[in-house]
C-alpha positions, -999 to +999 in steps of 0.1 A: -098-391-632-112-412-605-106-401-569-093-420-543-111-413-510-092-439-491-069-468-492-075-500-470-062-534-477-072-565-469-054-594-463-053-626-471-051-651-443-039-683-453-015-707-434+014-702-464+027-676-484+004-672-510+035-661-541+029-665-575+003-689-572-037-676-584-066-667-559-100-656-552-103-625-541-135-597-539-125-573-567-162-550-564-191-543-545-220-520-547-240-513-518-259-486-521-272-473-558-293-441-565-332-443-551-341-485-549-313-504-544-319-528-571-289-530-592-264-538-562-237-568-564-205-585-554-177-592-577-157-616-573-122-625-591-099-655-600-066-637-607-057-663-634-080-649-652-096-676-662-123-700-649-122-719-614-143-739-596-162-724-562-163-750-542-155-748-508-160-710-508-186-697-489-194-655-491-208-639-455-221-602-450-217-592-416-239-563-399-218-537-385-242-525-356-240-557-335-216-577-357-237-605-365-237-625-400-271-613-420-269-633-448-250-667-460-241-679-492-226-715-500-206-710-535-207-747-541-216-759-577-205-726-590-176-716-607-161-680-623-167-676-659-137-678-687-121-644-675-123-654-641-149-626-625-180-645-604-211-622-596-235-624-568-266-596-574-299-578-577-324-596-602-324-564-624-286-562-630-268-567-663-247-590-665-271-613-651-250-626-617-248-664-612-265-660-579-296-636-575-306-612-543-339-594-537-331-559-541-316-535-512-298-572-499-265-554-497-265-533-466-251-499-470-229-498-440-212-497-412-205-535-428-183-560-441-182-586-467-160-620-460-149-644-483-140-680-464-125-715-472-132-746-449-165-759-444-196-739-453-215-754-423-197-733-399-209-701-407-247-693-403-272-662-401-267-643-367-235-656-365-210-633-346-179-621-368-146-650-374-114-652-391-120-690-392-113-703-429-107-661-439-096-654-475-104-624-477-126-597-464-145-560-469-153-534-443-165-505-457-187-474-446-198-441-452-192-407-437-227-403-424-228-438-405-192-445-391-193-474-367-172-503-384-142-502-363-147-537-344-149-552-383-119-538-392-100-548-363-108-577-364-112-587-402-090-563-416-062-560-384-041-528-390-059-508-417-096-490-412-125-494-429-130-480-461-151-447-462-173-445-498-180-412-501-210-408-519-205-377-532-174-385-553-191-393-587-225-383-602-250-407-604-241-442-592-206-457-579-191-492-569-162-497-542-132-512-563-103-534-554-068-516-576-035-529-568-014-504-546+023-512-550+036-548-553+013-571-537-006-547-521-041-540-530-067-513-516-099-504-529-115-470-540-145-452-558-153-457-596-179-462-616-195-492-614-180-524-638-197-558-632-177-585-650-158-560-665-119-547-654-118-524-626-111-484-636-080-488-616-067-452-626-036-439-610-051-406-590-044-370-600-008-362-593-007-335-572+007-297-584+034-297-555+051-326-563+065-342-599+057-375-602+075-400-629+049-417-647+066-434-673+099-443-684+118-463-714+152-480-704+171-489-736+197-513-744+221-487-757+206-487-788+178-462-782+175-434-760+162-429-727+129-418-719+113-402-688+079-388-685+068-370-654+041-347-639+039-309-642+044-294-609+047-259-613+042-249-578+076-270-568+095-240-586+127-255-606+132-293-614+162-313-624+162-350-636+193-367-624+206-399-640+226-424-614+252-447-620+239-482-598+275-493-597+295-458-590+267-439-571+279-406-592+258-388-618+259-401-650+238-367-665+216-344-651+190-324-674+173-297-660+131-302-663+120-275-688+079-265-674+071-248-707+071-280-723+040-297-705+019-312-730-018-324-710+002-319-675+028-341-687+069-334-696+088-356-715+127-358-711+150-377-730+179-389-716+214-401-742+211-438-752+243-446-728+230-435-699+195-455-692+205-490-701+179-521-694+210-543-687+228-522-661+215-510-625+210-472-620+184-447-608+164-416-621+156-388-595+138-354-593+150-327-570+148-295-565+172-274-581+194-270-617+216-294-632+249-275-622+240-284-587+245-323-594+274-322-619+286-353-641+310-372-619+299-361-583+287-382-557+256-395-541+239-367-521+222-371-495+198-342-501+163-360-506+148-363-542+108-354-549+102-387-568+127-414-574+128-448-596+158-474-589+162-504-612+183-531-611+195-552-648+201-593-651+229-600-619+239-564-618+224-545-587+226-515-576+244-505-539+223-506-511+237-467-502+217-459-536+188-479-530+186-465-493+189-430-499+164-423-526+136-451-521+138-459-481+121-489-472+116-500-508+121-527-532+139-520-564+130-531-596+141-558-608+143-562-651+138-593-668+166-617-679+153-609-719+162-574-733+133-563-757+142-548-789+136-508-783+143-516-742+114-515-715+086-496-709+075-493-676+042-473-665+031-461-634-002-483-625-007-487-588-027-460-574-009-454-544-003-419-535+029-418-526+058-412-540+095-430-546+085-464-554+094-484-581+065-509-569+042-489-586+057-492-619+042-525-639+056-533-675+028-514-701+026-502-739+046-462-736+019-435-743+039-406-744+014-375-734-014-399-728-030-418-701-008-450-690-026-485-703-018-507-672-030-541-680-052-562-651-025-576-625-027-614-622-009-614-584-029-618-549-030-595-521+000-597-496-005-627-470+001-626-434-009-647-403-038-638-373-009-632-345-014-659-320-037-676-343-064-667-320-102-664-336-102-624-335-070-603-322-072-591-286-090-558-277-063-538-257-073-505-238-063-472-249-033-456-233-039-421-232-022-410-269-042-428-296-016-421-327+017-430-333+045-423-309+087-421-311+094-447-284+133-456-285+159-435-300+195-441-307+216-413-327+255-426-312+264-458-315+301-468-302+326-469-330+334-451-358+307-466-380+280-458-361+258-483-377+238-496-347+216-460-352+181-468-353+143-451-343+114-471-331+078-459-333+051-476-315+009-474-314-008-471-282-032-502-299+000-521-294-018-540-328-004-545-367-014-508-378-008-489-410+011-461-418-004-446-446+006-404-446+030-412-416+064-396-422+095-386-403+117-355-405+149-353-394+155-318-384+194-303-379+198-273-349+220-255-374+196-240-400+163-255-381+150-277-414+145-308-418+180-327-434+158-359-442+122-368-447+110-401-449+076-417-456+062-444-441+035-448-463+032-491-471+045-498-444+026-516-410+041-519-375+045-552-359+018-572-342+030-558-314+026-520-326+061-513-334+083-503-363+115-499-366+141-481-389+177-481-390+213-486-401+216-518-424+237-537-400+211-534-374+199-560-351+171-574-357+166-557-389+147-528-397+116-524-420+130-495-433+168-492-438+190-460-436+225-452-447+255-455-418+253-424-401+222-406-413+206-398-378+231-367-365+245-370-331+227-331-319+219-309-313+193-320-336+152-332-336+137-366-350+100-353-356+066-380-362+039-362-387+006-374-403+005-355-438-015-374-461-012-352-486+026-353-493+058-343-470+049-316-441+078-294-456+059-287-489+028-270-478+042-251-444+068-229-439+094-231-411+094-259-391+059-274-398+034-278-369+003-288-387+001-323-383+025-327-353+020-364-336+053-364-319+091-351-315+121-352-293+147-324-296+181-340-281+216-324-278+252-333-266+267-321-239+268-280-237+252-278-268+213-270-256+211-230-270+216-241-305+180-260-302+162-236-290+139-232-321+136-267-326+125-271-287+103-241-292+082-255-324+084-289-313+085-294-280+074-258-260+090-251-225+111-278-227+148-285-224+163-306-250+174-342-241+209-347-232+217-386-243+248-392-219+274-418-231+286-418-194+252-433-177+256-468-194+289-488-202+284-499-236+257-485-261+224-464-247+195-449-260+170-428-249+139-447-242+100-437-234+096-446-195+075-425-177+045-415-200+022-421-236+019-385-243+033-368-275+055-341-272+062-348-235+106-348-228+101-361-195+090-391-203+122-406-221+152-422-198+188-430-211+184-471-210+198-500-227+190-503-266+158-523-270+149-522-304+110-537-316+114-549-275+097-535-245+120-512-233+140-516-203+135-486-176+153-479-146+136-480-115+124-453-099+139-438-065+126-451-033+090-446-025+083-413-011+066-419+023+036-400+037+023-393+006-014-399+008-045-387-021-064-361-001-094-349-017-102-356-054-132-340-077-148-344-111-156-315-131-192-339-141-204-345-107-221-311-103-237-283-127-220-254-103-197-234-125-166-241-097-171-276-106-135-285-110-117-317-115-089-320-094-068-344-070-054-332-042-022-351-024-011-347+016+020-353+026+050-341+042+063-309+032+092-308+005+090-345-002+102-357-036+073-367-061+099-383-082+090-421-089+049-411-075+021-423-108-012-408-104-037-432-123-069-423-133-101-454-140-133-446-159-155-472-153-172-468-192-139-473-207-114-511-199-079-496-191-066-466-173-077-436-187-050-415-175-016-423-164+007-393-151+040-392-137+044-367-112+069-344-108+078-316-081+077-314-046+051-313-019+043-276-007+052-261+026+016-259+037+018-300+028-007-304-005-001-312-040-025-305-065-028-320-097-058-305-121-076-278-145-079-252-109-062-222-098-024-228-086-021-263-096+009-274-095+006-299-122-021-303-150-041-334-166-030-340-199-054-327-226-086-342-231-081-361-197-103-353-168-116-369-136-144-391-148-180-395-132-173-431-118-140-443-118-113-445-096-080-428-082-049-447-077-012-433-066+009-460-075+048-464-073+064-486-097+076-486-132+053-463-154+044-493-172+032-514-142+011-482-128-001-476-160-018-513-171-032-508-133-033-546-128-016-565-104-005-538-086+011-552-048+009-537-017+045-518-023+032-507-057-006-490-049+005-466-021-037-452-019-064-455-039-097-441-042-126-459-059-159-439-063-178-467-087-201-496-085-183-514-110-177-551-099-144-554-130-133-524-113-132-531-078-117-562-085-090-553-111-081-531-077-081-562-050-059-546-030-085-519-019-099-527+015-138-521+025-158-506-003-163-481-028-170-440-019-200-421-039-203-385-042-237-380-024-246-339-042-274-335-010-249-328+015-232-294+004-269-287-011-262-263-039-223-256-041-197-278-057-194-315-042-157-334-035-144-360-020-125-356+009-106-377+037-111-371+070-090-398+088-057-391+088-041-429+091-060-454+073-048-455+037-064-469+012-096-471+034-131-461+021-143-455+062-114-429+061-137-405+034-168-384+028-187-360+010-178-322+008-175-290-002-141-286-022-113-272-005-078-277-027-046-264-011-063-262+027-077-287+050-105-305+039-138-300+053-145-328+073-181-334+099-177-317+131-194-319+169-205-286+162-230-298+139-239-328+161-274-348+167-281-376+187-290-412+173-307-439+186-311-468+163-320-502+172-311-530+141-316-567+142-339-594+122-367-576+118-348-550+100-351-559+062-324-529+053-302-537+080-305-574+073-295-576+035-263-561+046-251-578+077-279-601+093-260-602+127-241-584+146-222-609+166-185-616+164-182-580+143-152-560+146-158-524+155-144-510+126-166-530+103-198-528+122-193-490+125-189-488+082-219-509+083-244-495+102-229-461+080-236-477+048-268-485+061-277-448+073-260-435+043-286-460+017-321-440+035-305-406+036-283-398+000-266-369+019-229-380+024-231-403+056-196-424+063-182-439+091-163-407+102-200-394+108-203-420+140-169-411+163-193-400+190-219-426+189-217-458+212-224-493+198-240-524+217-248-565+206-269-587+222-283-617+203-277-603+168-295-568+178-277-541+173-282-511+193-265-473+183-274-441+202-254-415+209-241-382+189-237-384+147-217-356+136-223-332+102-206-309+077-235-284+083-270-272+097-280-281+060-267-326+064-278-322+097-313-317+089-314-342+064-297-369+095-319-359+121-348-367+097-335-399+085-328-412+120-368-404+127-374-432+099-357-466+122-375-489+105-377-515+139-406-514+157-401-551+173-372-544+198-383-565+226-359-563+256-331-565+235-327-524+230-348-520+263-314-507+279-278-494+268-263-512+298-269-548+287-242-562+260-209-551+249-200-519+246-175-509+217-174-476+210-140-457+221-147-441+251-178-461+270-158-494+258-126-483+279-149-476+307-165-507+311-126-526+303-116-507+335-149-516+355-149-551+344-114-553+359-121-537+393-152-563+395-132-587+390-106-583+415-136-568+438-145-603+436-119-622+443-104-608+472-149-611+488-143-647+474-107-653+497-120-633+527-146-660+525-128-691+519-103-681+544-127-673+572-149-706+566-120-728+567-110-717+601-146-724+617-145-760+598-110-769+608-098-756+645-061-749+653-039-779+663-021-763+697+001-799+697+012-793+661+019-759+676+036-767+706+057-796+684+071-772+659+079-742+686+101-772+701+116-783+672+123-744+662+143-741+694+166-774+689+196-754+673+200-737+699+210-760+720 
């Protein structure tokens, strides 16, 4: 029997639903045959099944390392032969194709192969990949080459390439297209059949789980018949007839094992009860026939397999349909009732079970292999999102699988049918969700009460998927019955288990295979989840969702982080189902809070290399509301994203990190990187997170330690320039980053290079350490000139970060501008002149400074740098000394300037004794 190795369907893009009507599709390739490559081809297929012109159709094969087009082929002129199959192959091949390749034409992989529609003079050799004019399209690979993920997203959104294993048969092997379920078809690993029907063989049933592969619905004139899988390992089996109209048990037969006949049983059920013209359903549980008696009601305990039919006009309730096929179609009979009733056959290959989509009408073989005849119906259709060329490449967000994102287990009312769980992917794409299930554990007897795959199903473009009550708004993929989600203390838990439900192959509550879970309880009810909390989320308390938060209906909605498993990150918010969710704000900004000293385990060799970031701030301040964000430069998108919780210590630090007495740890798998960036944001998780945008309320510091132009710009609100580690200043010992200015936030002057010191003051360059500089830098300094050509009209701050910069390109040992607080700065006619003390971590960085500042390039000083007293002093202290003997001069001046006005006057202009004499008179007249 042919193994599947794995399922990946791809679409066809086309501007309408596609329906009934007949298309081209690639039904076979083979890539890569035993030794020389020279029997290799491409099949293609009409599904009418009969012959159809080519024209208009144009077949591309895209190279998967670069993602160019490598060869072209125009299928004008040609057309499919009378069974509809078209080949394109190697000259040695039988059938002889219609179009002929050299041999080893057909690369093996990372690759794709893409069937178009419009005009064959768009596409061309070295081409880059498009969905322009896309019918339909292959991306396949093998396990020893990997690599065809851009491909895939972008030709085949939502589902990977295919992997051929080329191990799976002896001797050679094609990659075939077999329907799944419906209109869904995948592809997997035969033997090769050019021109011929695929060997779509359903894949071996596996022993755990009884599988119905055939039945016979009568008319009531024959009996029924089931046929299903031997499943020892499942322990007893009972077949359970339903009534579509009553939802009781119409008969229930207990599954005898002994009577397996080539790993099939055969069980026939009383002409009255499986009727082609009535709705019902036929279900395998667990169990004996006197636990479903005749005449009791639908249970809600979850079958292994299920098949639910509906006859002419007469369908079955949706409770039914819900319960034992969730989030699939029925099937639906034919208006005509054959003599001896229908036979139905299981024929898609999909793997999982409880789908009547697999079932196609087929000749009954009892105790044989099913004959499923060729399907004449195309792959499902959908549209590019946004109709753009090629869907957008988002960054990662941490978590890379599937996460529970909205919950809601209590809606008002008695019905309680607003109940609903949203999943969402990090890709925030259209994504599969092949071997995806969700268990519904209760706190009572800690097992699951419901478990539900996913399998066929896709998120939205968006990335989320949604299942619910029927009555649900908008409507869910996958619909539930009223009140099947318990109120709690109970768990809602995400698995990947390929290989059938977690709950068959582990014992307990499964771990293997965990992605996510949330354990949530009502009010006083926590102790009861304790095993559930312990399993599925460890240390944590259990969610409380609180109707007295919101007026109206609530859920509890993922705010404040993308990691799995993670409590803290949900919020009791407004319902928002297949929306973004809508998160309260967080608390006021907490002030003071500054990043203090932050280190990458990459930077050094030294085995107490640690990655760590260290935050300053007052003691016992609130966290709350506080996202540290962490930038690699290699990757597009924040790398990290971590809400932070706790309080500042009483010595005043915060660490955050893989060292000793951290008070809160990186995520796992998440590091500092070895270029990158810091940032402390405070906004909603979301906002910090995309790191874009960010305002000056929202980015409260931010360190960038990368040349990356995207980067420094994506943070515009960072002032001055970025901070590298420089290993030569603490010689041999771990290297940090640490700040040594107290006040300037989001300031690169404000940092330098050190030794690490979490939870105590950083080690910052000291007088004690000191050498004295004397550096003269104008035109004739090439260095100093590509970075600022003249000094002139420079503030202090900037010319002090400059002539840094400059020091700190000719030494590599850790220079900043915190180095120069003791050294004096002077312009005259664009020279810049610099003497004075530079300060140092140690004996070792001073070395290194004292013999860079023996390398001043200038040797053409002139009389600019002749003196320090000429030009303007800036530097803090000799600056406020010549402010205050500027003044004095000044004044000095003016009153030498008065004394020698006044005195100059005089001698010009003598006095006038009659004026005099005149005004003593005219003094005296009042007192006459």
């Amino acid at each position: 029997m042919v193994v599947v190795v794995a399922c990946v369907i791809a679409y066809l893009f086309l501007l309408g639903v596609v329906g009934s009507d007949p298309c081209l599709i690639i039904s076979e390739i083979n890539a890569d045959n035993p030794k020389l490559d020279t029997t290799e081809f491409v099949e293609l297929y009409h599904t009418s099944g009969q012959r159809a012109s080519l024209d208009g159709y144009t077949l591309v094969f895209y190279n998967g390392n670069g993602n160019i087009a490598y060869k072209v082929l125009d299928l004008k002129g040609h057309s499919t032969d009378d069974r509809g199959f078209f080949l394109v192959g190697s000259v040695d091949m039988l059938p002889k194709p219609a179009i002929l390749l050299p041999p080893n034409t057909v690369q093996n992989g990372p690759d794709a192969i893409v069937l178009y529609h419009t005009s064959a003079a768009r596409y061309s050799e070295k081409m880059n990949v498009t969905t322009v004019g896309l019918v339909d399209a292959a991306v396949y690979m093998t396990r020893r080459t990997g690599g065809a993920e851009f491909l895939a997203e972008t030709l085949t959104p939502g589902e990977p390439a295919f992997v051929e294993d080329e191990t799976t048969l002896e001797g050679d092997e094609s990659i075939e297209r077999c329907l799944l379920s419906e209109d869904r078809w995948g592809f997997q690993v035969s033997s090769p059949s050019p021109g011929q029907r695929n060997n779509c063989t359903p894949p071996a049933a596996p022993l755990t789980i009884p599988l119905i592969t055939e039945l016979k619905l009568g008319g009531g004139q024959v009996d029924g018949l089931v046929e299903l899988t031997e499943a020892p390992a499942a322990g007893p089996q009972v077949l359970v007839v339903w009534d579509g109209k009553m939802d009781k048990v119409s008969v229930s037969v207990d599954v005898d094992l002994t009577s397996a006949r080539n790993g099939l049983i055969s069980v026939t059920i009383e002409k009255n009860y499986m009727k082609g013209d009535e709705s019902g359903a036929v279900a395998i549980y667990n169990g004996r026939a006197t636990d479903f008696p005749v005449g009791s009601p639908l249970s809600q305990i979850q079958p292994l397999d299920a098949f639910v039919f509906a006859g002419p006009g007469n369908k079955p309730s949706a409770s039914l349909t819900e319960t034992l096929i969730p989030g699939r179609q029925l099937y639906q009979l034919s208006n005509s009732l054959r003599e001896g009733g229908f036979y139905l056959s299981r024929c898609g290959v999909a793997t999982w079970p409880r789908d009547p989509g697999i079932f196609w009408e087929a000749p009954q073989t009892p105790g044989l292999p099913n004959q499923c005849p060729w399907p004449k119906i195309c792959p499902h259709s959908i549209m590019i999102p946004g109709g753009t060329d090629s869907p957008p490449h988002l960054p990662p967000w941490g978590n890379s699988d599937f996460l529970i994102n909205e919950l809601n287990t209590n809606t008002p009312g008695e019905a309680e049918d607003g109940e609903y769980i949203e999943l969402w992917h990090p890709s925030g794409r259209r994504v599969s969700l092949q071997g995806i299930w969700i268990l519904l554990f209760s706190a009572h007897n800690n097992k699951p009460y419901r478990e539900i795959s996913l399998s066929g199903h896709f998120t939205t473009a968006r990335g989320y998927f949604l299942l619910g009550s029927d009555r649900l708004v908008p409507a869910p993929s996958l619909r539930l019955p009223p009140k099947t989600i318990r109120n709690g203390p109970d768990a809602v838990a995400l698995y990947r288990s390929p290989f059938g439900p977690p709950s068959a192959t582990q014992r307990g509550i499964p771990s293997k295979g965990l992605l996510d879970a949330v354990v949530y309880r009502q009010r006083g009810s926590d102790r009861e989840a304790l095993e559930l909390s312990k399993t599925l989320t460890p240390g944590q308390l259990p969610l409380l969702e609180d109707p007295d938060v919101l007026d109206g209906d609530e859920a509890l909605s993922r705010c404040r982080g993308l990691y799995p498993h993670d409590l803290s990150a949900f919020s009791v918010a407004p319902p928002t189902p297949l929306r973004e969710n809508i998160c309260p704000r967080p608390p006021p900004a907490p002030e003071g809070v500054v990043i203090s000293e932050v280190a990458s385990g990459h930077w050094t060799n030294h085995s107490q290399q640690w990655a760590f970031v260290e935050l300053h701030g007052p003691p016992m301040t609130d966290l709350h509301g506080l996202v540290l964000s962490v930038f690699d430069q290699e990757r597009r998108g924040t790398v990290t994203a971590l809400p932070l919780i706790g309080l500042i210590k009483n010595n005043g630090f915060y660490i955050i990190g893989n060292v000793s007495g951290a008070d809160q740890t990186f995520p796992e798998g998440s590091t500092i990187p070895v270029r990158g960036a810091v940032v402390l944001c405070y906004d909603l998780f979301s906002v910090c997170r995309a790191g874009t945008a960010l305002t000056n309320s929202s980015l409260r510091d931010v360190l960038v330690f990368s040349e990356n132009q995207q980067l420094l710009s994506s943070l515009s609100t960072t002032r001055g320039r970025q901070v590298i580690p420089a290993l030569r200043s603490v010689e041999d010992s771990p290297v940090s980053l640490s700040r040594c200015s107290c006040c300037e936030v989001r300031s690169p002057s404000s940092w330098t290079s050190s030794s690490p010191t979490p939870h105590s003051k950083n080690l910052c360059p000291s007088s004690a350490f000191s050498s004295q500089l004397d550096l003269c830098l104008g035109p004739s300094s090439s260095d100093w000139q590509e970075q600022s050509r003249d000094c002139s009209g420079q503030i202090h701050s900037k010319m002090v970060a400059e002539v840094a910069d400059y020091l700190e390109h000719r030494c590599h040992c850790g220079i900043s501008a915190v180095y120069l607080q003791g050294a004096n700065f002077s312009c005259m006619s664009g020279w810049l002149r610099v003497w004075g003390n530079i300060q140092a971590l140690s004996d070792h960085q001073r070395a290194l400074i004292i013999q860079t500042s023996h390398m001043n390039p200038s040797s053409a000083q002139g009389e600019f740098c002749s003196s320090p007293s000429t030009g303007r002093y800036t530097s803090t202290a000799s600056a406020l000394g010549l402010q205050i003997g500027l003044i004095v001069a000044v004044f000095l001046l003016l009153a030498l300037g008065a004394a020698l006005f006044t005195y100059f006057y005089r001698r010009r202009r003598p006095l006038d004794y009659y004026t005099m004499e005149l005004s003593e008179h005219a003094e005296g007249l009042p007192d006459l």
